[in-house]
N, CA, C and O atoms as a GROMACS GRO file, in nm:
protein
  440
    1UNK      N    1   0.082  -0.120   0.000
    1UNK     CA    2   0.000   0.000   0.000
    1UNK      C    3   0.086   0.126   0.000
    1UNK      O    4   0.041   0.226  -0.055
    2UNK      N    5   0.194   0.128   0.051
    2UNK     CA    6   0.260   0.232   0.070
    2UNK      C    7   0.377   0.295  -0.081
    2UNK      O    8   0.427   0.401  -0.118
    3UNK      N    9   0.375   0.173  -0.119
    3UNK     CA   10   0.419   0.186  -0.258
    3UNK      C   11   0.329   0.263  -0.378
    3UNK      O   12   0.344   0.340  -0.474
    4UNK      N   13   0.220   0.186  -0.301
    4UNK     CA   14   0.097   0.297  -0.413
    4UNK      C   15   0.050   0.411  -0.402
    4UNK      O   16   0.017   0.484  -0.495
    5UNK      N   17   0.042   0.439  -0.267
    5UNK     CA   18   0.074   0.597  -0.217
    5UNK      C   19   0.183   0.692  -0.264
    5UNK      O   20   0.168   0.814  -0.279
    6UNK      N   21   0.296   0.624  -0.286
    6UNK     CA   22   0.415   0.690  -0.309
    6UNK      C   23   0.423   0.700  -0.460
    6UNK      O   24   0.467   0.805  -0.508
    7UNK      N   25   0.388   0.608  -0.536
    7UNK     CA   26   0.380   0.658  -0.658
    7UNK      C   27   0.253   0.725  -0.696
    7UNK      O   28   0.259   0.782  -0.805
    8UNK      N   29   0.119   0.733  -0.622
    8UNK     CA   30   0.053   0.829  -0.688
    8UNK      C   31   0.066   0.936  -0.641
    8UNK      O   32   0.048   1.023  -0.725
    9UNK      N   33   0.097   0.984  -0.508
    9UNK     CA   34   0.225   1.049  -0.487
    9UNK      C   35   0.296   1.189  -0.586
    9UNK      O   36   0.273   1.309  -0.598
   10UNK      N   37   0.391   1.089  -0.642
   10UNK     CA   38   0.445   1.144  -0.773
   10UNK      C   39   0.361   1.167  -0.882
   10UNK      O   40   0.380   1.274  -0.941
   11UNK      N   41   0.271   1.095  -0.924
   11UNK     CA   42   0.202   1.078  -1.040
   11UNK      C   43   0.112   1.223  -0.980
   11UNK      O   44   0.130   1.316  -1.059
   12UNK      N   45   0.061   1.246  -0.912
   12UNK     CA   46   0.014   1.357  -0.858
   12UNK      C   47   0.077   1.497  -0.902
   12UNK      O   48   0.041   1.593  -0.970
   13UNK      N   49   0.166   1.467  -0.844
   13UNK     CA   50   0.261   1.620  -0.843
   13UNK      C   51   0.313   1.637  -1.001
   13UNK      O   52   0.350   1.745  -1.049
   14UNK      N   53   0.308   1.477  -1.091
   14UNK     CA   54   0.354   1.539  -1.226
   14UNK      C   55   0.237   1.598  -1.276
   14UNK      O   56   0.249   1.720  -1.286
   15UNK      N   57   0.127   1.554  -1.312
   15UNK     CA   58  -0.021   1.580  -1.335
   15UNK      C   59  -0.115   1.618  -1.270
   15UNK      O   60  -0.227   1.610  -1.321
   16UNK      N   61  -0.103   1.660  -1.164
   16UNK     CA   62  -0.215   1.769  -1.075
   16UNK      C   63  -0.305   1.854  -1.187
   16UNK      O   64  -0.427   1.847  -1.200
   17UNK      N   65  -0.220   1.930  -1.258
   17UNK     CA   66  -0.255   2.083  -1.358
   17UNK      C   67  -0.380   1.995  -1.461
   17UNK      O   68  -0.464   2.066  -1.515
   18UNK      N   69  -0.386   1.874  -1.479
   18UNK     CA   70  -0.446   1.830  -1.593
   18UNK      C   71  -0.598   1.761  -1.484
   18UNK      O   72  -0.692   1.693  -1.526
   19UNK      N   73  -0.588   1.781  -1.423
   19UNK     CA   74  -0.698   1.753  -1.291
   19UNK      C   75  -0.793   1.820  -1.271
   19UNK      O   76  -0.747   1.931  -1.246
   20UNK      N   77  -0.960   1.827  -1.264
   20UNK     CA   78  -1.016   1.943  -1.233
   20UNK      C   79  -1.030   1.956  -1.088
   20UNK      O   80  -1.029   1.865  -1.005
   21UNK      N   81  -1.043   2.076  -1.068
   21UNK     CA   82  -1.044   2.104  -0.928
   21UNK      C   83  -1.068   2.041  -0.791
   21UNK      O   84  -1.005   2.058  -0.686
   22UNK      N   85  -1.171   1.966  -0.816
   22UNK     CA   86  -1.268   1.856  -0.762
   22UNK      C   87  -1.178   1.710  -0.744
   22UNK      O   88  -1.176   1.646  -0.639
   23UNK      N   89  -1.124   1.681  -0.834
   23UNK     CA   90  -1.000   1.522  -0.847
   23UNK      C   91  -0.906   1.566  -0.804
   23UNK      O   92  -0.835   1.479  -0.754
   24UNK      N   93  -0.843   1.723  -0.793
   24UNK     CA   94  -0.733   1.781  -0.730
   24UNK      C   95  -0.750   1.776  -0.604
   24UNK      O   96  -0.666   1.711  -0.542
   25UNK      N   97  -0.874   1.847  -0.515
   25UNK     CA   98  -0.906   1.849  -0.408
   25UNK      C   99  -0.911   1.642  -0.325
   25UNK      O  100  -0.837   1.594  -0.239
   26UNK      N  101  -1.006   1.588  -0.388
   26UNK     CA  102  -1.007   1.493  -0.370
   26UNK      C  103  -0.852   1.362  -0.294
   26UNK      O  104  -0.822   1.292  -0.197
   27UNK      N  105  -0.792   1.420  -0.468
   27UNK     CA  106  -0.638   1.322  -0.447
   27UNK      C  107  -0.568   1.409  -0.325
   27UNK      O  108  -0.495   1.361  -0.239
   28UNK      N  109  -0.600   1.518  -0.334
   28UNK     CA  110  -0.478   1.603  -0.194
   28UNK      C  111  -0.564   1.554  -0.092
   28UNK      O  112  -0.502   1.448  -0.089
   29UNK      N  113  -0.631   1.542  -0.027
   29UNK     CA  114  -0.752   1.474   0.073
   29UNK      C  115  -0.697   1.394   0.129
   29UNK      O  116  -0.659   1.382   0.246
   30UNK      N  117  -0.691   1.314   0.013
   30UNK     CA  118  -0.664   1.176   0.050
   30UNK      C  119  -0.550   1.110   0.040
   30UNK      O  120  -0.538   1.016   0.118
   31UNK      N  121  -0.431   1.139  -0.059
   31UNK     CA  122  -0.322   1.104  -0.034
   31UNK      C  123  -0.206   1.185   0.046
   31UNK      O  124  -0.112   1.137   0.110
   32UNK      N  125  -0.237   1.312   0.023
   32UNK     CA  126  -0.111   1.421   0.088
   32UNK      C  127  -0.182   1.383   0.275
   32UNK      O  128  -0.134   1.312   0.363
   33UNK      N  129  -0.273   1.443   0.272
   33UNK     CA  130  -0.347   1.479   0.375
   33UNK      C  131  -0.400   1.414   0.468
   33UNK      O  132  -0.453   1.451   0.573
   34UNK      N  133  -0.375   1.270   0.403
   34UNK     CA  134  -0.433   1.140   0.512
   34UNK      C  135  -0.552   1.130   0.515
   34UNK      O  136  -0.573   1.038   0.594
   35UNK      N  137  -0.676   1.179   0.466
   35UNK     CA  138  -0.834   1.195   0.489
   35UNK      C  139  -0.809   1.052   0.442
   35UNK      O  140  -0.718   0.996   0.380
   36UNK      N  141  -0.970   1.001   0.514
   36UNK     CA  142  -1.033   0.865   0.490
   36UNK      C  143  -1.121   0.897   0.417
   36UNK      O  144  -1.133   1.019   0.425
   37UNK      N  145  -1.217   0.841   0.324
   37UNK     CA  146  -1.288   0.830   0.237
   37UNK      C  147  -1.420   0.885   0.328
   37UNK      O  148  -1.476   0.982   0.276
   38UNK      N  149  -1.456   0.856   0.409
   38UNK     CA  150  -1.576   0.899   0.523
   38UNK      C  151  -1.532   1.092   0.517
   38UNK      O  152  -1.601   1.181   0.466
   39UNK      N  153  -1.427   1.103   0.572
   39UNK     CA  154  -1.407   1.256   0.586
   39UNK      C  155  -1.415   1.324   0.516
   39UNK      O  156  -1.432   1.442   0.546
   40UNK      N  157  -1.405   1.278   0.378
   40UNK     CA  158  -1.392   1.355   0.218
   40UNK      C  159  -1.514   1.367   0.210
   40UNK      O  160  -1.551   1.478   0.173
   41UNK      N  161  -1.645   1.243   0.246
   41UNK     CA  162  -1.732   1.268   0.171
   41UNK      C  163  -1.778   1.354   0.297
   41UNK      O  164  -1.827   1.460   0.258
   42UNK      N  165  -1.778   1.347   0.384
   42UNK     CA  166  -1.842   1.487   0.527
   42UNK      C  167  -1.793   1.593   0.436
   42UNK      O  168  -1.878   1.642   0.362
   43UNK      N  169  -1.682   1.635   0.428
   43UNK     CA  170  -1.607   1.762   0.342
   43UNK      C  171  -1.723   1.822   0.246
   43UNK      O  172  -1.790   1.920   0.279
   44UNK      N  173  -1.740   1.748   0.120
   44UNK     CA  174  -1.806   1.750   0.030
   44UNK      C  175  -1.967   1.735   0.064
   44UNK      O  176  -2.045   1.780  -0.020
   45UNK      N  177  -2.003   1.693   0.144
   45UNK     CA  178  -2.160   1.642   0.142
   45UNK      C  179  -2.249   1.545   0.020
   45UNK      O  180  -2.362   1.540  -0.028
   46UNK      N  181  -2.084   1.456   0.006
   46UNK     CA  182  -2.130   1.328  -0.079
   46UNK      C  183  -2.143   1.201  -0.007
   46UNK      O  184  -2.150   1.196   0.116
   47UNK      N  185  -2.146   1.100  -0.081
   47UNK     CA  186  -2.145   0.960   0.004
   47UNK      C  187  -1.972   0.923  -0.020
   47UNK      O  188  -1.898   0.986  -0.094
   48UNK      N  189  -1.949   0.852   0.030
   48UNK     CA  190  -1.834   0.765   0.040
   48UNK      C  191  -1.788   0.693  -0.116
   48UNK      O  192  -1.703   0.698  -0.205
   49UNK      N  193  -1.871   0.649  -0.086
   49UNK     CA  194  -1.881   0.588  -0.242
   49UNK      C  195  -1.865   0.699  -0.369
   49UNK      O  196  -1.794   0.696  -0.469
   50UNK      N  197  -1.942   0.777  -0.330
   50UNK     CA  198  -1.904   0.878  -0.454
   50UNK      C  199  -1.771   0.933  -0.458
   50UNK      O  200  -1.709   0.934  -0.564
   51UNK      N  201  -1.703   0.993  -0.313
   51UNK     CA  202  -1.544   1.010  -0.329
   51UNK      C  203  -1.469   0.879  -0.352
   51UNK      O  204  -1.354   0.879  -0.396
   52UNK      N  205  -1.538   0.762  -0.321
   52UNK     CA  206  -1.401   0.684  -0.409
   52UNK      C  207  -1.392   0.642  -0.537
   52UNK      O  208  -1.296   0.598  -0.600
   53UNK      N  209  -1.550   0.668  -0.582
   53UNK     CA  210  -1.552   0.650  -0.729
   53UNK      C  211  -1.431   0.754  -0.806
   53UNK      O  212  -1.339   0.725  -0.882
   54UNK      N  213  -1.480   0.898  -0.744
   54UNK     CA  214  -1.383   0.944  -0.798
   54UNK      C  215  -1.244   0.938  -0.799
   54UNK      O  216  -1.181   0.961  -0.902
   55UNK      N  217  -1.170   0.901  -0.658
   55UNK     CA  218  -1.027   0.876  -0.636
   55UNK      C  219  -1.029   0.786  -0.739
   55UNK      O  220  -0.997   0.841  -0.844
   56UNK      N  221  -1.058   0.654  -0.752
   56UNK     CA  222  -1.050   0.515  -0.860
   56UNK      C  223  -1.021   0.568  -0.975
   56UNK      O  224  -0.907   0.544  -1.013
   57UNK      N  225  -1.117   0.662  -1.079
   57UNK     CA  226  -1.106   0.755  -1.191
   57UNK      C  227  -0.977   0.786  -1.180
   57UNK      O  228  -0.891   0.729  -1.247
   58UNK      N  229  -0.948   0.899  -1.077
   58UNK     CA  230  -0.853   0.986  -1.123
   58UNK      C  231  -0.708   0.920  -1.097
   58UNK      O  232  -0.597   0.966  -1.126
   59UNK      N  233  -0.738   0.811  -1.038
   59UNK     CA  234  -0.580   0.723  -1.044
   59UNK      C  235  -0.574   0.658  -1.151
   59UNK      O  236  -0.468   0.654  -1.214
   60UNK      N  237  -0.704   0.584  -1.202
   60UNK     CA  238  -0.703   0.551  -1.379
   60UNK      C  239  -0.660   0.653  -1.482
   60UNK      O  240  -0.595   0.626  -1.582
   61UNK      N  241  -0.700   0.763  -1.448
   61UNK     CA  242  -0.642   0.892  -1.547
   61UNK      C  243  -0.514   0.923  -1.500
   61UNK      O  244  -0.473   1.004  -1.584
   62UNK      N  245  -0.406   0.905  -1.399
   62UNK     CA  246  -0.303   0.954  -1.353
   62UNK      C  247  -0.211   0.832  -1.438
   62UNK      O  248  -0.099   0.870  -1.474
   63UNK      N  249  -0.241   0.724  -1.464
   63UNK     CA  250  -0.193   0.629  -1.445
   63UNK      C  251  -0.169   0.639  -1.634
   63UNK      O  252  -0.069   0.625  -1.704
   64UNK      N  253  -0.284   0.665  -1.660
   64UNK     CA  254  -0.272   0.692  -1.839
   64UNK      C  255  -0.219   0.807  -1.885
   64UNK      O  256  -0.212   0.816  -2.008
   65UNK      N  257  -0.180   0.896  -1.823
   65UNK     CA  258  -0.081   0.993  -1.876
   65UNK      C  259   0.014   0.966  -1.837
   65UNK      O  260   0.102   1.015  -1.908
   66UNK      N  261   0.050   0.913  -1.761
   66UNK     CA  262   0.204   0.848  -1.718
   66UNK      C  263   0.241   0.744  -1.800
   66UNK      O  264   0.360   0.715  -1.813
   67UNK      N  265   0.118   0.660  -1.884
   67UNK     CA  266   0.192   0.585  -1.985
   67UNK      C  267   0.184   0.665  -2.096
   67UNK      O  268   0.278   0.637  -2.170
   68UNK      N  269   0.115   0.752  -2.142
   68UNK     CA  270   0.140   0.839  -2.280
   68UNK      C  271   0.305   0.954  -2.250
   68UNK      O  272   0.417   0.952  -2.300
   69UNK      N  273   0.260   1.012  -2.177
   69UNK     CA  274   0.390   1.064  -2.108
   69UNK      C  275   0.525   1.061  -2.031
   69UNK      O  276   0.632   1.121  -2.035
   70UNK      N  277   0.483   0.986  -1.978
   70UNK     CA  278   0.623   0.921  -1.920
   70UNK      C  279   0.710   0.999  -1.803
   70UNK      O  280   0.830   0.979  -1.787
   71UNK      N  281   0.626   1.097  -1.718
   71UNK     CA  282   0.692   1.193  -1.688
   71UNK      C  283   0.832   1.147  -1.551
   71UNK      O  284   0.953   1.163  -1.536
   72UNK      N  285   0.684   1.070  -1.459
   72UNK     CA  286   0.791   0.971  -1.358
   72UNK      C  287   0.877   0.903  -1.433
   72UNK      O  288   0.994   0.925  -1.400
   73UNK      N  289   0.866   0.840  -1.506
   73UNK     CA  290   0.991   0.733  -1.520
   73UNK      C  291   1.064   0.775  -1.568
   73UNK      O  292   1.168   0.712  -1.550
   74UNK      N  293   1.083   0.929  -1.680
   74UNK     CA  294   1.203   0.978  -1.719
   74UNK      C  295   1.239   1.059  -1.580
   74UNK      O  296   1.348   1.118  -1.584
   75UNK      N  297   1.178   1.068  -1.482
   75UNK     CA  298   1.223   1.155  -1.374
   75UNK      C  299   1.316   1.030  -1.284
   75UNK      O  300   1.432   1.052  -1.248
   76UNK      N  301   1.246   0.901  -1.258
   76UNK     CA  302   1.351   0.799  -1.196
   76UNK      C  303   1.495   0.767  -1.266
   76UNK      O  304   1.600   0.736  -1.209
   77UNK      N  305   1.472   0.784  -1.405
   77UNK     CA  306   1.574   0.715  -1.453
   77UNK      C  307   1.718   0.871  -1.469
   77UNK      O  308   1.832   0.862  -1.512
   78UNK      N  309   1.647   0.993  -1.416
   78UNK     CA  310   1.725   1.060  -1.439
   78UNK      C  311   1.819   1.101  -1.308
   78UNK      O  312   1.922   1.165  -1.289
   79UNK      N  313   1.718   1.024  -1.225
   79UNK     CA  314   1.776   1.029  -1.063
   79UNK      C  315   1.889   0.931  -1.052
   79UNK      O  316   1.991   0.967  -0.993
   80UNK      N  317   1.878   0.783  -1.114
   80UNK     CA  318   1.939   0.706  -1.103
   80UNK      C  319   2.081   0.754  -1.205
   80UNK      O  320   2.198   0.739  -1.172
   81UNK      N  321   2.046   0.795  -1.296
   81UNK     CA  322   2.178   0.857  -1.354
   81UNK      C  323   2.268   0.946  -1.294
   81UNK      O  324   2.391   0.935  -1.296
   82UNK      N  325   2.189   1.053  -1.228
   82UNK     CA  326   2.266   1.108  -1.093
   82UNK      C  327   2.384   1.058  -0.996
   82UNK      O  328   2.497   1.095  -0.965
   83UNK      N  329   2.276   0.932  -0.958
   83UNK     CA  330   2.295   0.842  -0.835
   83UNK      C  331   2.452   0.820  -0.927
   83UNK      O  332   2.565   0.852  -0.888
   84UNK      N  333   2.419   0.762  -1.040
   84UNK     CA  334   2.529   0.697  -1.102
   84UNK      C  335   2.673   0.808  -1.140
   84UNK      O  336   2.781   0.761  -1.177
   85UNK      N  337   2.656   0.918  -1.128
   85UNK     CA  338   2.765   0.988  -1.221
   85UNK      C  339   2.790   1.038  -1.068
   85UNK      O  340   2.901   1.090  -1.053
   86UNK      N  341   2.727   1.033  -0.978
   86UNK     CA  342   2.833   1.102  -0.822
   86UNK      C  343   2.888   0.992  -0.762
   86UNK      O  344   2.970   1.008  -0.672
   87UNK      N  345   2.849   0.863  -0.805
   87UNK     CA  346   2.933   0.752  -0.771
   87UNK      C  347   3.061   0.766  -0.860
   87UNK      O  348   3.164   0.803  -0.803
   88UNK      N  349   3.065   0.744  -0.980
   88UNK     CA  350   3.205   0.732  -1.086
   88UNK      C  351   3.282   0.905  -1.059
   88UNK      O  352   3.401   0.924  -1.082
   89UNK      N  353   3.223   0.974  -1.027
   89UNK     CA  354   3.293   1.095  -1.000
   89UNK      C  355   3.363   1.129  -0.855
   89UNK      O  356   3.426   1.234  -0.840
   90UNK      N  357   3.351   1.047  -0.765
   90UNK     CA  358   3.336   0.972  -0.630
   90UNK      C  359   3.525   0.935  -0.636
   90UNK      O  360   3.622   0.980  -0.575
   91UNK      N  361   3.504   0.811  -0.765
   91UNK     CA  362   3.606   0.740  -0.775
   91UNK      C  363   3.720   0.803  -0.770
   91UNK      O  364   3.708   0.916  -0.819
   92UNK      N  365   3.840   0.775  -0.728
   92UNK     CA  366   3.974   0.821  -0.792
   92UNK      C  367   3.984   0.871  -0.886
   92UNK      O  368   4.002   0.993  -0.886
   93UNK      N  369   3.977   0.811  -0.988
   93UNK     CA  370   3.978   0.798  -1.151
   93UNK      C  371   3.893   0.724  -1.221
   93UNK      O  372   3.882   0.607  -1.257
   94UNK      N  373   3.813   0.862  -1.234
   94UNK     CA  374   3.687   0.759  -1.300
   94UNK      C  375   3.719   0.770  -1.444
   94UNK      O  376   3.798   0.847  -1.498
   95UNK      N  377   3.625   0.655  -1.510
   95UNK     CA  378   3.651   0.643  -1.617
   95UNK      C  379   3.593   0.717  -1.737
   95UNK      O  380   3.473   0.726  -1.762
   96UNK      N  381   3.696   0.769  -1.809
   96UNK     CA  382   3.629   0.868  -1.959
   96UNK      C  383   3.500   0.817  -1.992
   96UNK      O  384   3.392   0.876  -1.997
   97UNK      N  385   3.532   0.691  -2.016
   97UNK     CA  386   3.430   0.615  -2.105
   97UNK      C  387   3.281   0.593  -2.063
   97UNK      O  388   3.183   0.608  -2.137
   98UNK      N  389   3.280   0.548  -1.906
   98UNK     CA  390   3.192   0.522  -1.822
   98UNK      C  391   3.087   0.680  -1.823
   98UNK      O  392   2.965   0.690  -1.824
   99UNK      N  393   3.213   0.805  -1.824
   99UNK     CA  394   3.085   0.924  -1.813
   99UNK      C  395   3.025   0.945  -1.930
   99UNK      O  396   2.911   0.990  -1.940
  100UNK      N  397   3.115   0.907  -2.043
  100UNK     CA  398   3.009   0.928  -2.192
  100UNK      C  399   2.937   0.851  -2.188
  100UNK      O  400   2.820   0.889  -2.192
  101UNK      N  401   2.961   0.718  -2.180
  101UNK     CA  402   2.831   0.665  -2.177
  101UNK      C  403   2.690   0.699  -2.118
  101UNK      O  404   2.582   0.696  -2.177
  102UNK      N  405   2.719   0.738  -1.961
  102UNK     CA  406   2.642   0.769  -1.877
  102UNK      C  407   2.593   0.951  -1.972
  102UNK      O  408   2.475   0.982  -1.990
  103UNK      N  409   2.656   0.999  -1.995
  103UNK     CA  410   2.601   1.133  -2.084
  103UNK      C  411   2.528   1.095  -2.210
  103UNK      O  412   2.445   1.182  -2.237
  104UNK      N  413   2.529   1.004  -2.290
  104UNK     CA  414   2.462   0.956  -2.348
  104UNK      C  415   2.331   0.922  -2.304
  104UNK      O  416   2.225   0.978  -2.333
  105UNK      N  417   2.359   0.791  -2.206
  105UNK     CA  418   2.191   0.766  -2.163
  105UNK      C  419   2.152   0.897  -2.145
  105UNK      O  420   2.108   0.910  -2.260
  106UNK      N  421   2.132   1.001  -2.097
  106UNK     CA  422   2.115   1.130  -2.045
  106UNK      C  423   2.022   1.180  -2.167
  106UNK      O  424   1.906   1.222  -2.173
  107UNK      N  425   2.141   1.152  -2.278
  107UNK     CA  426   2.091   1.229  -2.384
  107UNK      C  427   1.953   1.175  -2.464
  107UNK      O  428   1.874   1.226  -2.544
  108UNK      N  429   1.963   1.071  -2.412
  108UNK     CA  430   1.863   0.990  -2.500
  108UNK      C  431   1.716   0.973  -2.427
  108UNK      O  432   1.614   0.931  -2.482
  109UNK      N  433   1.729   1.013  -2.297
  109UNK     CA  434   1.583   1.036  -2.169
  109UNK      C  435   1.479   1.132  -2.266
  109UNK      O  436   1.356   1.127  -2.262
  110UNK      N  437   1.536   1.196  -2.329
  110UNK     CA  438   1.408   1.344  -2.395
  110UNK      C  439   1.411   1.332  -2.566
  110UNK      O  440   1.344   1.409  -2.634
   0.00000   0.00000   0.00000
């Protein structure tokens, strides 16, 4: 569960702007904010059911611009390249070859 928090999470913060107000309010509720599905719908003066219909939606829609777009995963893989070039830069003597390469993948993320 906490894995799925954490990536919608992210998926959140890349795509919030494409959210209407209402799925914005909702996802901050409930994932930033800790609300339970009961408190959202007190908030709103809906049923329960109706705020999770909508959370369900808007993680189906978070989830499909993240595969048309790609925004997290070019954002992980650009972290991990990070991770990777302050390690070889770390080294004694790092290797020429190792940072072009690694500047390459780089180049090829966009």
């Amino acid at each position: 569960m906490l894995e799925k928090t954490t990536r919608m999470n992210y998926l959140y913060d890349f795509y919030h702007s494409l959210l209407t107000p209402k799925q914005q309010s909702y996802m901050s509720l409930y994932y930033l904010d800790d609300y339970s599905l009961g408190e959202i719908a007190e908030e709103y003066d809906v049923s329960r059911q109706a705020v999770y219909d909508n959370i369900k939606r808007t993680e189906a829609m978070l989830e499909e611009y993240e595969e048309k777009l790609l925004l997290f995963q070019k954002f992980q893989q650009r972290s991990r390249l990070l991770r990777d070039f302050k390690d070889l830069l770390s080294e004694e003597t790092p290797s020429k070859q190792a940072i072009l390469e690694l500047v390459a993948e780089l180049e090829n993320l966009d």
